[in-house]
N, C-alpha and C positions, 0 to 999 in steps of 0.2 A: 405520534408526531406527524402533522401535516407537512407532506415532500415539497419542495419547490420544484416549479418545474423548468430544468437550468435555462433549455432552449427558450422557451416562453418569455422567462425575465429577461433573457441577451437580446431578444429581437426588440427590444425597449431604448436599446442603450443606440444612438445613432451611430454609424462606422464602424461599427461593432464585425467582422466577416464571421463567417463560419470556422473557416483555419481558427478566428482568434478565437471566437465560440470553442471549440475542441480543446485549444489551449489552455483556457480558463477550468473547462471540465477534468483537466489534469493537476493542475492547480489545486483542484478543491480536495484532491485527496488527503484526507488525515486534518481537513480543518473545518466540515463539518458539525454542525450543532448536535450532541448527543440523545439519543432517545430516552426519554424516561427512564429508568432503571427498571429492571424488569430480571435477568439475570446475571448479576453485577458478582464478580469474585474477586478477591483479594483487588479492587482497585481499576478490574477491565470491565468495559462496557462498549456496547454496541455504538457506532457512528452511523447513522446514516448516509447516504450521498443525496448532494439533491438532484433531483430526476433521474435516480435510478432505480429499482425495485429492490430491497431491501434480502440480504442472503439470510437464512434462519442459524442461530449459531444456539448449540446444548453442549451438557456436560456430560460425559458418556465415559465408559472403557472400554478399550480399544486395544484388544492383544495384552493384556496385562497392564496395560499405562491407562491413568485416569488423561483424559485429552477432551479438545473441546472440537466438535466436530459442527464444521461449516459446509450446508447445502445452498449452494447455488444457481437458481434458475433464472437465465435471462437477470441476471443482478449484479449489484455490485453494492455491499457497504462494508466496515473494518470493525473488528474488535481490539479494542484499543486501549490502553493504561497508560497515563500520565508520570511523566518519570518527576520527581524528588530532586532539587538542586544538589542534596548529599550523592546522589547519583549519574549524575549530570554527566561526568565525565569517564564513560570506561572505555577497558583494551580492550575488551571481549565482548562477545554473544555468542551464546548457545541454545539450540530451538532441535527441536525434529518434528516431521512430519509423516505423515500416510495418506498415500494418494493409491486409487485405486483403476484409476483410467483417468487417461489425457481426455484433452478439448479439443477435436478435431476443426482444423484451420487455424487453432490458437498461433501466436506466435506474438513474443512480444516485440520484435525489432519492427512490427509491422503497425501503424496507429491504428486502423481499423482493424486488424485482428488483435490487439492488445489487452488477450487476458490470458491470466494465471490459475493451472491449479491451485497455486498455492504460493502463497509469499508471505515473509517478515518483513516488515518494515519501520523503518527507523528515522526519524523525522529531528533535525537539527535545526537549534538556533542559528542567526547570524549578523550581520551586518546588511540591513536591508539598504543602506544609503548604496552598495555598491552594485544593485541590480540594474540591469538594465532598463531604460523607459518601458519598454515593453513589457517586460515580466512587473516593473512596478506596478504598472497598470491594469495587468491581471492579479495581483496580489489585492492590491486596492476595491478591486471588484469582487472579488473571493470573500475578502472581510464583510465588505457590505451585503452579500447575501446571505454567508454564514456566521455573522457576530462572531467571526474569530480569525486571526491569521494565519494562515498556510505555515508552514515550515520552511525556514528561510534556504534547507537542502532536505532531501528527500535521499537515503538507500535504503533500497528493497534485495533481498535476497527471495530469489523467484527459480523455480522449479517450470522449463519451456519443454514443448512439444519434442525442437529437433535445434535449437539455437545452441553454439559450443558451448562446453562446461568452461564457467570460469570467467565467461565473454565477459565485456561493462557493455551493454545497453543504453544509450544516452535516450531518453524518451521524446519522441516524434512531436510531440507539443508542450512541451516543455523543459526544458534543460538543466531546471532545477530539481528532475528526477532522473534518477540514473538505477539503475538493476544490475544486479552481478548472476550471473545462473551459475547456480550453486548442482543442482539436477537437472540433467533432460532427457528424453525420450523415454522411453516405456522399462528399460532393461532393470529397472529397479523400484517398480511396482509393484502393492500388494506388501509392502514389509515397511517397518519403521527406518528413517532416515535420520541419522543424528548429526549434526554440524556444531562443529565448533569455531568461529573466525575472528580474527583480528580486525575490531573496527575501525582501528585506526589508519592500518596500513590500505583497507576497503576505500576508507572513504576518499585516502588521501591518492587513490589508484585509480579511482571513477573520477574526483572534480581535481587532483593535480593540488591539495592544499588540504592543513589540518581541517579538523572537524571543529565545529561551537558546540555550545551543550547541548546534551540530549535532552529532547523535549517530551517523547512518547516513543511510545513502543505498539508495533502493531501484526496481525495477522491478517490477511484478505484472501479469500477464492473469489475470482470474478466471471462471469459469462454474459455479463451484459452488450461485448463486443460481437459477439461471434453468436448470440440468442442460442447460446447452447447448457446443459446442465454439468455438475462437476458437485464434488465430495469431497474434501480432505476432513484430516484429521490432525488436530498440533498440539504438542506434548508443552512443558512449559517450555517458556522464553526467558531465559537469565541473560543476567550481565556484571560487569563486576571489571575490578581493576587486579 
């Protein structure tokens, strides 16, 4: 699949700033057009982002667990599974991971250093009449780049450098993404990480309100912020009521 190249198409659109640039680039997470199939399991497949360099994601064993292990250099895109309206609505998620060294600078509370070893992420329906003109506006432009709409809420469970466990991260250009750190710092590297969390009471802890249906389910390592490299490894991702 031929990338767009985001900044390229934004300098088109007149009034457009840079802040809103960035803020649109946050946006487009998880509603990108998918790549070809190429190595598609049980339903997940690769997203590209547009204008970022693409991470390489295989199916590997990892310590005894079959896991899908994401290299990232200088990149950023998701593997991604579309959820089933039969599933639309759970209490739970459960995922682990294996990370084997941080992103030096990472951090996500900061927009230019805003990557992650490792995250799940979880993308909900909602009520778009109630966004603000602003985010309409970037949603609006989101669609028309990527033939698809953003997630009307965005949680990610993210794994940070040195940010508290537990923190909500409301995201720097966008508001409609929020991260809960689940792991941070180094003291638990090198071994598998297993979570189990209530997505109800997450989500309703980040945006202050229940959750709309699940829409997809995601994994990402990114380093396209910080041009640095990164490895994790992710066990499956359930859910269930």
């Amino acid at each position: 699949m031929k990338s767009v190249n985001l900044f390229g198409s934004l300098s088109l659109a007149p009034g457009l700033t840079r802040r809103s640039a960035l803020a649109l680039g946050a946006a487009l997470t998880g509603c990108a057009t998918p790549a070809p199939p190429a190595k598609e399991a049980e339903g997940w497949q690769e997203v590209p982002l547009p204008g970022k360099r693409r991470n390489q994601y295989r199916r590997v064993q990892k310590e005894g667990r079959v896991a899908w292990e994401a290299q990232s250099e200088r990149a950023a895109s998701l593997w991604r599974r579309p959820v089933a309206e039969t599933e639309a609505h759970p209490t739970w998620v459960s995922f682990s991971w294996w990370v084997d060294r941080l992103l030096p600078a990472s951090d996500v509370r900061e927009s230019d250093r805003e990557d992650a070893v490792a995250r799940v992420i979880l993308g909900f329906d909602g009520d778009r009449d109630r966004l603000s003109a602003r985010n309409r506006g970037l949603f609006d432009l989101a669609e028309l780049l990527t033939g698809e709409a953003p997630p009307f809420a965005t949680l990610m469970y993210v794994w940070d450098r040195e940010a508290p466990l537990d923190s909500v991260v409301v995201n720097g250009r966008s508001d409609r993404i929020r991260k809960i750190v689940v792991d941070s710092g180094s003291a638990q590297l090198g071994r598998w990480r297993d979570h189990r969390r209530d997505v109800v009471t997450d989500f309703e802890r980040a945006y202050g309100e229940a959750p709309g249906p699940l829409r997809f389910v995601a994994v990402m390592s990114d380093s396209d912020n910080t041009q640095g490299r990164v490895r994790a490894w992710y066990g499956p991702v359930r859910w269930g009521v």
